[in-house]
Gaussian input, Z-matrix of N, CA and C with variables (Angstrom, degrees):
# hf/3-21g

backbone

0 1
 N
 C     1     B1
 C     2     B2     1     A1
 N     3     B3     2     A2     1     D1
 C     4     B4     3     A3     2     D2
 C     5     B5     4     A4     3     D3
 N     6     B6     5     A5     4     D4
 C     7     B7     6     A6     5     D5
 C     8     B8     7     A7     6     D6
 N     9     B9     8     A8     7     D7
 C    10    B10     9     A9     8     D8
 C    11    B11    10    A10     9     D9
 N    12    B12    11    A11    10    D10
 C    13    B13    12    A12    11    D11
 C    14    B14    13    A13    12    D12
 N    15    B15    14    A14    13    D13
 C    16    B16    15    A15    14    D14
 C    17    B17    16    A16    15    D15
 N    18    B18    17    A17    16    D16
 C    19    B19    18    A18    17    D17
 C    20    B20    19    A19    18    D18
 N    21    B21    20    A20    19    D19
 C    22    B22    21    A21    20    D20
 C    23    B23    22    A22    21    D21
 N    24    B24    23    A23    22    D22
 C    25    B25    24    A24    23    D23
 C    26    B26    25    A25    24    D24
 N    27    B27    26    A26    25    D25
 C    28    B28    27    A27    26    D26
 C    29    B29    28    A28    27    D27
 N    30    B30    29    A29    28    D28
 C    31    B31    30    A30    29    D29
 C    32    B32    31    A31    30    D30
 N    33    B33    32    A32    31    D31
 C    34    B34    33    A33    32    D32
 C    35    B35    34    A34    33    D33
 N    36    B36    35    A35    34    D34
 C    37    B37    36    A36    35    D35
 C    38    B38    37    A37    36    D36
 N    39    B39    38    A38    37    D37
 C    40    B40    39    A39    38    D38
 C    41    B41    40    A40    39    D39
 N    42    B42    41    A41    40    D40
 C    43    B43    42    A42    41    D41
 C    44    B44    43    A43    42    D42
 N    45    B45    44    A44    43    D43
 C    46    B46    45    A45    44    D44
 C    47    B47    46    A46    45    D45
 N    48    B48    47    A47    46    D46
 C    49    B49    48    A48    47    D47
 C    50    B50    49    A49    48    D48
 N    51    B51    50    A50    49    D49
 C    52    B52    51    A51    50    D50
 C    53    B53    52    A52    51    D51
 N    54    B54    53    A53    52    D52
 C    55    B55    54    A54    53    D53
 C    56    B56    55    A55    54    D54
 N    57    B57    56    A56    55    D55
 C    58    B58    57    A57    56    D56
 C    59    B59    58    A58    57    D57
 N    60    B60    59    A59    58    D58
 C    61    B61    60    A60    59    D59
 C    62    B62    61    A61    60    D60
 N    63    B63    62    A62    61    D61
 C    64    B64    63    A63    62    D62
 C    65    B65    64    A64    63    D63
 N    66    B66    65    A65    64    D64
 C    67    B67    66    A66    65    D65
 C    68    B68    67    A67    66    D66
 N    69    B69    68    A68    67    D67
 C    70    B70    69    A69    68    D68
 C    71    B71    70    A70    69    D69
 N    72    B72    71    A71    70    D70
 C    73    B73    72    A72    71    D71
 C    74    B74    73    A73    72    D72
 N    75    B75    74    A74    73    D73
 C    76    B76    75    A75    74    D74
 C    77    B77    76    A76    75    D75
 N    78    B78    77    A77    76    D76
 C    79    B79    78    A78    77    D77
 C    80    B80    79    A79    78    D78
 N    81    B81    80    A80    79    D79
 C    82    B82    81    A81    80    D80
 C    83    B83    82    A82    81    D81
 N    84    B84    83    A83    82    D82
 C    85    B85    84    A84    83    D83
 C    86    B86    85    A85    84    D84
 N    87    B87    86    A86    85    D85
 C    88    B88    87    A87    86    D86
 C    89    B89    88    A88    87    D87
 N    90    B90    89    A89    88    D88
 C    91    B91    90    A90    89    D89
 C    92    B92    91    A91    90    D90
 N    93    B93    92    A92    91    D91
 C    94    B94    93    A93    92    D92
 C    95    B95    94    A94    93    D93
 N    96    B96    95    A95    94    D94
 C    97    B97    96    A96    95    D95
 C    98    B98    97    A97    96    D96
 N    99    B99    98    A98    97    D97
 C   100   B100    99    A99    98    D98
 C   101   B101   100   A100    99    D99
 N   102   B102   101   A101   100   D100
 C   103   B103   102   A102   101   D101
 C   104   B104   103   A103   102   D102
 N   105   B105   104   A104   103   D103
 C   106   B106   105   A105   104   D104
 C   107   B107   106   A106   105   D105
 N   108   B108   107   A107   106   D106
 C   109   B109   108   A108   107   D107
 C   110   B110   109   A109   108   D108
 N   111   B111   110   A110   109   D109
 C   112   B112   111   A111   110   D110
 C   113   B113   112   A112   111   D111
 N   114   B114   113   A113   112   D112
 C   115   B115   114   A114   113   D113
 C   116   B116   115   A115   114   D114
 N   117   B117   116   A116   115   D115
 C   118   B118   117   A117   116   D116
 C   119   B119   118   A118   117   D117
 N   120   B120   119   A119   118   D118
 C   121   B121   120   A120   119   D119
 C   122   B122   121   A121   120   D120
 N   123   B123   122   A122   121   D121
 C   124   B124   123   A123   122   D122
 C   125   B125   124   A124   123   D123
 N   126   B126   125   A125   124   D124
 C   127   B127   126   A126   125   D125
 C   128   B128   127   A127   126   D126
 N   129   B129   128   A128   127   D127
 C   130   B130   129   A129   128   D128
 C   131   B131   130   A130   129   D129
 N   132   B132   131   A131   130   D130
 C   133   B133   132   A132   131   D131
 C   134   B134   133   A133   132   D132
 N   135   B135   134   A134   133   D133
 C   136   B136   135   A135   134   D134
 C   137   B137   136   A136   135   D135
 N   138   B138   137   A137   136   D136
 C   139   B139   138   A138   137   D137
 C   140   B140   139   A139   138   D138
 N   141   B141   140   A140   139   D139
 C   142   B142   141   A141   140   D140
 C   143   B143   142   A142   141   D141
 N   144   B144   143   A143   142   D142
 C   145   B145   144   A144   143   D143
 C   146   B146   145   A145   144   D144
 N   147   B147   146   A146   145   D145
 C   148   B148   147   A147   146   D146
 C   149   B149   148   A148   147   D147
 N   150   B150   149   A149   148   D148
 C   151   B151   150   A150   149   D149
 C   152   B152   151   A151   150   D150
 N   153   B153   152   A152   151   D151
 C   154   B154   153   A153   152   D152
 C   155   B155   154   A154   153   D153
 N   156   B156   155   A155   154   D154
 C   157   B157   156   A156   155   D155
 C   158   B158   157   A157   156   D156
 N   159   B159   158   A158   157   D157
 C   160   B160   159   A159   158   D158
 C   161   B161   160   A160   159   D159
 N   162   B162   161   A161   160   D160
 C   163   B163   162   A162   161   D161
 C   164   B164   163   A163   162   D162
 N   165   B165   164   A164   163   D163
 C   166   B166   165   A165   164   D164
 C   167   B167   166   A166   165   D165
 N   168   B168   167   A167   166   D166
 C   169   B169   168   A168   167   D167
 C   170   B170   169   A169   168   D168
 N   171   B171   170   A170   169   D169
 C   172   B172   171   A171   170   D170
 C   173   B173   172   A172   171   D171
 N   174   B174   173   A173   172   D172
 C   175   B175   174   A174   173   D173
 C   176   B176   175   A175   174   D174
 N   177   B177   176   A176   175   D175
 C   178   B178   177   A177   176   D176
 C   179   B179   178   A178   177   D177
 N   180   B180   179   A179   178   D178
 C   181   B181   180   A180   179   D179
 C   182   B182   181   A181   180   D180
 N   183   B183   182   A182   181   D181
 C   184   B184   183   A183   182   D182
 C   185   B185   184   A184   183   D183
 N   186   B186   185   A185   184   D184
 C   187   B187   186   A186   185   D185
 C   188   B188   187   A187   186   D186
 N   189   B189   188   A188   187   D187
 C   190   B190   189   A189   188   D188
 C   191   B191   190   A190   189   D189
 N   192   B192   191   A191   190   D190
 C   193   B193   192   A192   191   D191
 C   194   B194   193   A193   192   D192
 N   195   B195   194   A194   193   D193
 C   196   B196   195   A195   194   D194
 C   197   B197   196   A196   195   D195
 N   198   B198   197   A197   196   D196
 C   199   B199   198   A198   197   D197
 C   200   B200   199   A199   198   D198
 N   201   B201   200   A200   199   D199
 C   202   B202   201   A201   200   D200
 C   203   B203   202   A202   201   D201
 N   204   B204   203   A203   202   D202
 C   205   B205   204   A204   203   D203
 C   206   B206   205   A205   204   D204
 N   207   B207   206   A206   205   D205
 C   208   B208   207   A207   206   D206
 C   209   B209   208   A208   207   D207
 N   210   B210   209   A209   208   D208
 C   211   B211   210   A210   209   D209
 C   212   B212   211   A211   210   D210
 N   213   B213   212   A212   211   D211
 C   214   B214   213   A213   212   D212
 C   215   B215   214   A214   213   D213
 N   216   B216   215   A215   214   D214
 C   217   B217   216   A216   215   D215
 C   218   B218   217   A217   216   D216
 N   219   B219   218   A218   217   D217
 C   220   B220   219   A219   218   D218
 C   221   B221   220   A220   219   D219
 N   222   B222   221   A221   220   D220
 C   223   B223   222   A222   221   D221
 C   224   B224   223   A223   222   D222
 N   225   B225   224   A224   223   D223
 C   226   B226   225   A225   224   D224
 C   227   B227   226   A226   225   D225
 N   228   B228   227   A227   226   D226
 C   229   B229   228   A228   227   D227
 C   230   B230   229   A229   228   D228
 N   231   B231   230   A230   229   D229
 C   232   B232   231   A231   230   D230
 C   233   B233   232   A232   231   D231
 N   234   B234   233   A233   232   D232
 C   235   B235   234   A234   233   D233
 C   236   B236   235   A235   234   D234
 N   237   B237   236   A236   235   D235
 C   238   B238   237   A237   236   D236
 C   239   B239   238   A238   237   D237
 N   240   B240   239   A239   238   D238
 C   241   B241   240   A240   239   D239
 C   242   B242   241   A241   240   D240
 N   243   B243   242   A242   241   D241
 C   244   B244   243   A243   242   D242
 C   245   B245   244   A244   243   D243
 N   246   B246   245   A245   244   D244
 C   247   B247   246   A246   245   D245
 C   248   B248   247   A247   246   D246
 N   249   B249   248   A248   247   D247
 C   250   B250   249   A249   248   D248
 C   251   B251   250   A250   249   D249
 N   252   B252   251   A251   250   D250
 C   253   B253   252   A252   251   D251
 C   254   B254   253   A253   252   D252
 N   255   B255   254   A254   253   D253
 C   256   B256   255   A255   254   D254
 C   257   B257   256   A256   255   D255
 N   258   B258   257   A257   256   D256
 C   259   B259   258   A258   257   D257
 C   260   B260   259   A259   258   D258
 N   261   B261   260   A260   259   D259
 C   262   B262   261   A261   260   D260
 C   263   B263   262   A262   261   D261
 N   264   B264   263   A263   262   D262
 C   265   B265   264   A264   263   D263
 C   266   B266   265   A265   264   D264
 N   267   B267   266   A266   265   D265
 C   268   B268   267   A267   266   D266
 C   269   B269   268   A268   267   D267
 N   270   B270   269   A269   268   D268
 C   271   B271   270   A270   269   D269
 C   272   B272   271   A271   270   D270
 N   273   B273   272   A272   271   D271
 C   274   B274   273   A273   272   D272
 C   275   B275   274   A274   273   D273
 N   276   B276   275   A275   274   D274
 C   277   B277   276   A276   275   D275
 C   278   B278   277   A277   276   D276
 N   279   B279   278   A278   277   D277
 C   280   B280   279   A279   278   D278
 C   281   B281   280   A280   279   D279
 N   282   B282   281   A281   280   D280
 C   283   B283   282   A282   281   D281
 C   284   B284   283   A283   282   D282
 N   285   B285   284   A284   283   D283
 C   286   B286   285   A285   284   D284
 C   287   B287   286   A286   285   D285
 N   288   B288   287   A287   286   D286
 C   289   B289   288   A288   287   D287
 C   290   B290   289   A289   288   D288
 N   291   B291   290   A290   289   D289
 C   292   B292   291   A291   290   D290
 C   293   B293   292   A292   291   D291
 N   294   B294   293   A293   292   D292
 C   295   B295   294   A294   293   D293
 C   296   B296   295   A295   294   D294

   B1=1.4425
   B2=1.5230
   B3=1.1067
   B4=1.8404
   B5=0.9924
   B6=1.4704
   B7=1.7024
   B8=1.6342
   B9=0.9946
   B10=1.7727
   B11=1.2886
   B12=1.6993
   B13=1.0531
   B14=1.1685
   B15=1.5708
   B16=1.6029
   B17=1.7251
   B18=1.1180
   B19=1.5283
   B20=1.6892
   B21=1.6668
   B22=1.2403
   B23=1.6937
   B24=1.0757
   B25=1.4255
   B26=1.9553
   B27=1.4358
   B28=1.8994
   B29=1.4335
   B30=1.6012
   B31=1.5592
   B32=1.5116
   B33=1.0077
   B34=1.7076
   B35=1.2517
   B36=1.5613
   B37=1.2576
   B38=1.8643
   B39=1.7102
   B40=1.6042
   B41=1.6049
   B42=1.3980
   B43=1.4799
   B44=0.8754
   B45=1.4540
   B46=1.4234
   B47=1.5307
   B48=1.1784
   B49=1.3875
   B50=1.4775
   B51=1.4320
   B52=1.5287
   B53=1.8448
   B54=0.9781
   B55=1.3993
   B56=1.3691
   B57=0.9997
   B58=1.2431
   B59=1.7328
   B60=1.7881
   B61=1.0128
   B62=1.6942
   B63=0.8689
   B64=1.6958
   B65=1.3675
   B66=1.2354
   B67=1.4476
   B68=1.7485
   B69=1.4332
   B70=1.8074
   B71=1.9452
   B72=1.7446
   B73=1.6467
   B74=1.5937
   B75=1.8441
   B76=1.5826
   B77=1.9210
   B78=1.1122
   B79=1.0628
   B80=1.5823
   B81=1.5659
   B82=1.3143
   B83=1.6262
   B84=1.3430
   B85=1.8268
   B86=1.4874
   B87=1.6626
   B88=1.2378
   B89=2.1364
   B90=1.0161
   B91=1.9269
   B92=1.4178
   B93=0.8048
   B94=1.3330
   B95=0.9912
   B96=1.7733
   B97=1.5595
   B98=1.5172
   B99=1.0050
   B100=1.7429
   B101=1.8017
   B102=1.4217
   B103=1.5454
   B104=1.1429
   B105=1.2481
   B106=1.4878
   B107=1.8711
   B108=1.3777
   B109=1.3894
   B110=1.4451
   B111=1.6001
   B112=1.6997
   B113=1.3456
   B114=1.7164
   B115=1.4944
   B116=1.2452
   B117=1.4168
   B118=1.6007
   B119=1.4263
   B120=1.6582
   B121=1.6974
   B122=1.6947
   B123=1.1445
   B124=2.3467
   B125=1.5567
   B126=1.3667
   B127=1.9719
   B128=1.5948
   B129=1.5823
   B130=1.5054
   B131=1.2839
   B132=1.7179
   B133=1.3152
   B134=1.5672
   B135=1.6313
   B136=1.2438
   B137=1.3912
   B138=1.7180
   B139=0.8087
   B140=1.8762
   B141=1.7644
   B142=1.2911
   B143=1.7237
   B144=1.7596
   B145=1.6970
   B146=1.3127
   B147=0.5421
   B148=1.9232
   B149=1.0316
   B150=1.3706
   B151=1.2522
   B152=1.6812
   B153=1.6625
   B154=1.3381
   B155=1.9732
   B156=1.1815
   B157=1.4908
   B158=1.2915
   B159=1.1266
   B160=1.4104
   B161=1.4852
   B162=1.3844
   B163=1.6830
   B164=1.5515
   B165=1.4179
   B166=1.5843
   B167=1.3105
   B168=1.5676
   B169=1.5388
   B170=1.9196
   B171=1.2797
   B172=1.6817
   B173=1.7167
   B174=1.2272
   B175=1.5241
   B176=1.4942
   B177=1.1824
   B178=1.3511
   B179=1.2512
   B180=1.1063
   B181=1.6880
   B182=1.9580
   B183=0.9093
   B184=1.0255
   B185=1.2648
   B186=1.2019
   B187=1.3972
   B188=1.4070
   B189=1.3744
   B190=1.9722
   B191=1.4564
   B192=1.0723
   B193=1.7845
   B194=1.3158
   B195=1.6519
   B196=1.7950
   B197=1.6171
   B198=1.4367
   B199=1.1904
   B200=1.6562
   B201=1.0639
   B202=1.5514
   B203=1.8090
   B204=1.8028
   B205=1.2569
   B206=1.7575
   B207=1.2731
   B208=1.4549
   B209=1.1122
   B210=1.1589
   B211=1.4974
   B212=1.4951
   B213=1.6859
   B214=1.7762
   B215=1.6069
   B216=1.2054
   B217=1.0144
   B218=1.8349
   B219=0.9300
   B220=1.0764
   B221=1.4175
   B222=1.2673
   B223=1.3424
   B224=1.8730
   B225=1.1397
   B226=1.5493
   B227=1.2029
   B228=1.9662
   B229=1.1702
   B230=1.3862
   B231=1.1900
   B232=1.3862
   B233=1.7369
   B234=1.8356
   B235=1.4505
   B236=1.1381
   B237=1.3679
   B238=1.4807
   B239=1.7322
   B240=1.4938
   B241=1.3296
   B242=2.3113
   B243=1.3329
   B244=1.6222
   B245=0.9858
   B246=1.5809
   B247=1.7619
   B248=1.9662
   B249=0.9569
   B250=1.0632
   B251=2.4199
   B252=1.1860
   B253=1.1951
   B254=1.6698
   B255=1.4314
   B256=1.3252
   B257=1.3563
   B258=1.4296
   B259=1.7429
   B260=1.2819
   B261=1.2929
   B262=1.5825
   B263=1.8545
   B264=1.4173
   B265=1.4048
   B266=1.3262
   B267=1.4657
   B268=1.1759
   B269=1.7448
   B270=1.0820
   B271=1.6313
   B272=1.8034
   B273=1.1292
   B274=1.5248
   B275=1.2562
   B276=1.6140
   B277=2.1089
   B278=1.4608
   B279=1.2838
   B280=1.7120
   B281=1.8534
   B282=1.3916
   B283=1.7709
   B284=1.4232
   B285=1.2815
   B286=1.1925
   B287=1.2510
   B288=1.3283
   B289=1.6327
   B290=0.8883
   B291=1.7995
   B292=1.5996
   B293=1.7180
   B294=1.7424
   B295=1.5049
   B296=1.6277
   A1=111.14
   A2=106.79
   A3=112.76
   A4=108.49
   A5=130.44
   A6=111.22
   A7=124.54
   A8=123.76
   A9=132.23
   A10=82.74
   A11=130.31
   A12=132.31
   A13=118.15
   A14=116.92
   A15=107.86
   A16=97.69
   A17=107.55
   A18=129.26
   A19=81.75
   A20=115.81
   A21=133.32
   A22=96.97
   A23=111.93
   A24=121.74
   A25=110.80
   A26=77.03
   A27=82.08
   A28=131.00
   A29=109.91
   A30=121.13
   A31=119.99
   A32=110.17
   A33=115.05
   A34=117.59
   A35=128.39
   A36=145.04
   A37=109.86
   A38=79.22
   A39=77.90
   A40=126.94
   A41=97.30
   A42=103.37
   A43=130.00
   A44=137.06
   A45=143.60
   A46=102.79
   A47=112.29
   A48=112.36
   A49=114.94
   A50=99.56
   A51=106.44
   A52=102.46
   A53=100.24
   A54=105.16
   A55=108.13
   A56=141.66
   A57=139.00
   A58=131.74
   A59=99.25
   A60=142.84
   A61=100.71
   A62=118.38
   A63=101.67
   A64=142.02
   A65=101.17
   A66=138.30
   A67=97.14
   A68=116.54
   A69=114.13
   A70=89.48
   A71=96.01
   A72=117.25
   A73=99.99
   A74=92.11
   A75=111.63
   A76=93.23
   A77=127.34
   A78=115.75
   A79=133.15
   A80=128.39
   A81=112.05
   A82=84.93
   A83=129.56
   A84=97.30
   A85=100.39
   A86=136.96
   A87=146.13
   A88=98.84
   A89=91.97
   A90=90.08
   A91=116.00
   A92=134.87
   A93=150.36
   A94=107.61
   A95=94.98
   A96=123.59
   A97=109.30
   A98=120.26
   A99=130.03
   A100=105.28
   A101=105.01
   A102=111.29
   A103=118.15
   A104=127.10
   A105=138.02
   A106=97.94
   A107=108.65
   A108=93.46
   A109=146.17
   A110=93.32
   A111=114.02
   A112=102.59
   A113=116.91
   A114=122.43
   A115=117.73
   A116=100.54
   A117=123.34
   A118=134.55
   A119=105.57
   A120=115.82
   A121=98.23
   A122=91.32
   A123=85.45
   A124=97.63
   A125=127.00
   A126=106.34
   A127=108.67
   A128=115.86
   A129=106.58
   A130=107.37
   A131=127.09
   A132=113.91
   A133=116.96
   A134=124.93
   A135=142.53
   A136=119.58
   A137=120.77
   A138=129.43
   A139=108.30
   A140=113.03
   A141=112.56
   A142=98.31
   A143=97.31
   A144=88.71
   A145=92.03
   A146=154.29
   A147=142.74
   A148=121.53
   A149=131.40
   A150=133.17
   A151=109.76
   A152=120.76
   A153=119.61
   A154=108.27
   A155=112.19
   A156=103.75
   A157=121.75
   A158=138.64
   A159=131.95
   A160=112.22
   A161=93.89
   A162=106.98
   A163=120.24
   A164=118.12
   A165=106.73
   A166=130.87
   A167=104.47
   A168=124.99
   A169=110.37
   A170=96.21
   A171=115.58
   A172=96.79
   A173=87.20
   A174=102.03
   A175=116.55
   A176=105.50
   A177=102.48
   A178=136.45
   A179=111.97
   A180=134.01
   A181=91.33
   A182=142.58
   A183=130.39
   A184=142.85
   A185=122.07
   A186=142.04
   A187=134.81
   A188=95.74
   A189=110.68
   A190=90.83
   A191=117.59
   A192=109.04
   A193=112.85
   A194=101.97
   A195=119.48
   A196=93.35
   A197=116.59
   A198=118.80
   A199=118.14
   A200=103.26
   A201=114.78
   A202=116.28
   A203=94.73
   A204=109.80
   A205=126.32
   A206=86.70
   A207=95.47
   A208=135.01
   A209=139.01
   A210=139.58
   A211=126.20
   A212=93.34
   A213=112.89
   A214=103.92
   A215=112.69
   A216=131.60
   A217=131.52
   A218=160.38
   A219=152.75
   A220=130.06
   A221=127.37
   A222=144.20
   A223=95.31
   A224=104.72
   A225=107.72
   A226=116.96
   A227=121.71
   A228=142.77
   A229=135.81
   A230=127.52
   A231=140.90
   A232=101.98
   A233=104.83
   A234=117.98
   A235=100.84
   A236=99.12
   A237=104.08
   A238=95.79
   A239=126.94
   A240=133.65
   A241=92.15
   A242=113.71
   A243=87.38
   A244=87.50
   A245=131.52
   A246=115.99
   A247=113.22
   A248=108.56
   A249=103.33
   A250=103.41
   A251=119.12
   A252=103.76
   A253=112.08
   A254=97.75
   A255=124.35
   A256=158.36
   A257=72.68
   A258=122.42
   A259=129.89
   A260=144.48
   A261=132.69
   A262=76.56
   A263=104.73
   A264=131.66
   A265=103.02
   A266=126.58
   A267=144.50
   A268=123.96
   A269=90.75
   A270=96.58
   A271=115.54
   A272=90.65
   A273=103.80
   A274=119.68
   A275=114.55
   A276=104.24
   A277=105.98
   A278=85.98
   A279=92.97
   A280=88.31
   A281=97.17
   A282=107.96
   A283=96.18
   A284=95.66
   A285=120.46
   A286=121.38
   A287=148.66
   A288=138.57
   A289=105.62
   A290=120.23
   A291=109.41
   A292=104.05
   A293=107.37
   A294=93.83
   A295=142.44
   D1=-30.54
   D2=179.68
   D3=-81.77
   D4=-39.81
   D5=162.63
   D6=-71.62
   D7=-19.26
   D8=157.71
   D9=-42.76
   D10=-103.36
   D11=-150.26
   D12=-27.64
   D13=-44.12
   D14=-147.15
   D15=-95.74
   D16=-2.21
   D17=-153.80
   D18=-80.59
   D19=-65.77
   D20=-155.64
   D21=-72.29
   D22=-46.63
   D23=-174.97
   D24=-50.41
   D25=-57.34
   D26=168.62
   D27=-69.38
   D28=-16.23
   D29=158.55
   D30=-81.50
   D31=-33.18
   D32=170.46
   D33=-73.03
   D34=-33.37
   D35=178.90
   D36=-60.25
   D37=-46.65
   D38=179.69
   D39=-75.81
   D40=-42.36
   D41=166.63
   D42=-63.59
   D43=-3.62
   D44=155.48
   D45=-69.91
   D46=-57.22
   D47=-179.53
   D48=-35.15
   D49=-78.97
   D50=168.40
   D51=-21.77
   D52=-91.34
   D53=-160.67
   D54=-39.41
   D55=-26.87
   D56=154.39
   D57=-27.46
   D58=-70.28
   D59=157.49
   D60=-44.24
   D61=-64.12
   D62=163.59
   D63=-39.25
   D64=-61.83
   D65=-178.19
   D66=-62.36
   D67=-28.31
   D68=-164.59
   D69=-81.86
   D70=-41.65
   D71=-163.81
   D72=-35.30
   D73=-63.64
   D74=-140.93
   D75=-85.16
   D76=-52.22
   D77=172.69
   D78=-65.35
   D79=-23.05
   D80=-173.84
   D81=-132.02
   D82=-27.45
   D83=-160.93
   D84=-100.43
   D85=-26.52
   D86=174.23
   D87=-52.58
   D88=-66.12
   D89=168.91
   D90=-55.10
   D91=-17.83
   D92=161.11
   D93=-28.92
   D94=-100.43
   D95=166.05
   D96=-31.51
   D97=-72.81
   D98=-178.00
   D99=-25.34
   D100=-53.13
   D101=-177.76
   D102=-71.08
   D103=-39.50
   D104=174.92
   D105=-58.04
   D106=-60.37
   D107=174.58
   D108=-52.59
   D109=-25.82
   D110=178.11
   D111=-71.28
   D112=-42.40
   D113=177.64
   D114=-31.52
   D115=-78.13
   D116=170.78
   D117=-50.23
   D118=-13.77
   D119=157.89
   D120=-84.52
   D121=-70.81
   D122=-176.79
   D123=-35.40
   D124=-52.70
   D125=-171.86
   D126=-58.95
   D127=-48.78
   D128=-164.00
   D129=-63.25
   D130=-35.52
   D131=-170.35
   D132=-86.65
   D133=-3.04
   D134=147.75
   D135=-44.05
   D136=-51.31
   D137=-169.68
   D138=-83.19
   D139=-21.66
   D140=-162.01
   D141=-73.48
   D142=-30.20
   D143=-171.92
   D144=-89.84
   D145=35.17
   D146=173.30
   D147=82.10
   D148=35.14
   D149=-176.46
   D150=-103.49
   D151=161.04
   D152=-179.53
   D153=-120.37
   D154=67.17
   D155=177.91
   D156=-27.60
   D157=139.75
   D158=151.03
   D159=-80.77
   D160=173.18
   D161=165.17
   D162=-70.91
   D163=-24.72
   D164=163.60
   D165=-106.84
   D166=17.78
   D167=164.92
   D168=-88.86
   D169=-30.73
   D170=171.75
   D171=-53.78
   D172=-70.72
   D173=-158.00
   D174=-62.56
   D175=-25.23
   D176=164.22
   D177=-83.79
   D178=-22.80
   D179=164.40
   D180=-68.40
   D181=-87.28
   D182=176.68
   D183=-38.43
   D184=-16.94
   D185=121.29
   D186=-27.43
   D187=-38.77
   D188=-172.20
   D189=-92.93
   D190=-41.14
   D191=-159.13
   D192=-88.51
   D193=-1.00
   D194=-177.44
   D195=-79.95
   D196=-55.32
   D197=-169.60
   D198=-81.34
   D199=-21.81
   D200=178.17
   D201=-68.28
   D202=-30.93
   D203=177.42
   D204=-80.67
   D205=-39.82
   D206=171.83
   D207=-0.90
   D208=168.38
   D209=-173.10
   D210=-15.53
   D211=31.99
   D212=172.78
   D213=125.60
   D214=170.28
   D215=169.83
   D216=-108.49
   D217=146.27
   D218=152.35
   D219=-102.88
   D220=39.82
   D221=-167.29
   D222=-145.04
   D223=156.98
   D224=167.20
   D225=-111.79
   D226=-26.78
   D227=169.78
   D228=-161.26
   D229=174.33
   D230=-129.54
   D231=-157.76
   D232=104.98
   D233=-179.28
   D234=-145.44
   D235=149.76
   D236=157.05
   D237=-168.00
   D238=-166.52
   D239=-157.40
   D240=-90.73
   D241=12.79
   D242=164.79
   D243=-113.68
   D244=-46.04
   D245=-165.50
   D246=-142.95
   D247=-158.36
   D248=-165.69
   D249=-152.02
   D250=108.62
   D251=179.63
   D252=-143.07
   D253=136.35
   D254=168.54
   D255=-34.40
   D256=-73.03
   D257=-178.51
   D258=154.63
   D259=-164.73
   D260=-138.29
   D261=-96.78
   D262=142.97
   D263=-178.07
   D264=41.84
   D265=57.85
   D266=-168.44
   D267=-124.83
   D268=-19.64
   D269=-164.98
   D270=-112.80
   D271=176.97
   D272=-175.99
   D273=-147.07
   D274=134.60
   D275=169.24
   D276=-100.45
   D277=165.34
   D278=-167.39
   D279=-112.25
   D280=148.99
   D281=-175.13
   D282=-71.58
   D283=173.22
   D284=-167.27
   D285=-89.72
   D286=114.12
   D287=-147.41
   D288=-108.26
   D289=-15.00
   D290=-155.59
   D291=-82.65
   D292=-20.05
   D293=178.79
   D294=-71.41

């Protein structure tokens, strides 16, 4: 009977864990990633029309899409006339026409 217990105890222990470990994944570090990627589409297509981001124009855009992302998203994607994105290593800018 004492190894049942400890048997079950150490399977439940773990699977909480896990689930944990999920729950940390899908809600704060998966949005993460997601924002960092959106970042780095808003800089390249900044830079395609001639623009010079700063470092607290970065950061603030990455900031918004941290919180915007949060505990999921409800959109599947993200267009408009500079670029076009997906998902993480997903996207593309479109050149610039006006020159």
């Amino acid at each position: 009977m004492t190894w049942y217990l400890i048997t079950s105890g150490i399977v439940l222990n773990a699977l909480l864990a896990l689930a944990a470990i999920l729950v940390i994944w899908v809600w704060f570090i998966w949005p993460l990633v997601e924002a960092i990627s959106i970042t780095r589409c808003f800089i390249r297509a900044s830079k395609s029309c001639g623009g010079k981001p700063t470092l607290r124009e970065m950061n603030r855009t990455l900031v918004k899409w941290y919180l915007d992302l949060l505990f999921g998203r409800s959109w599947t994607r993200i267009s408009n006339r500079q670029f076009e994105w997906e998902g993480v290593g997903k996207w593309r800018v479109y050149r610039n026409h006006d020159e």
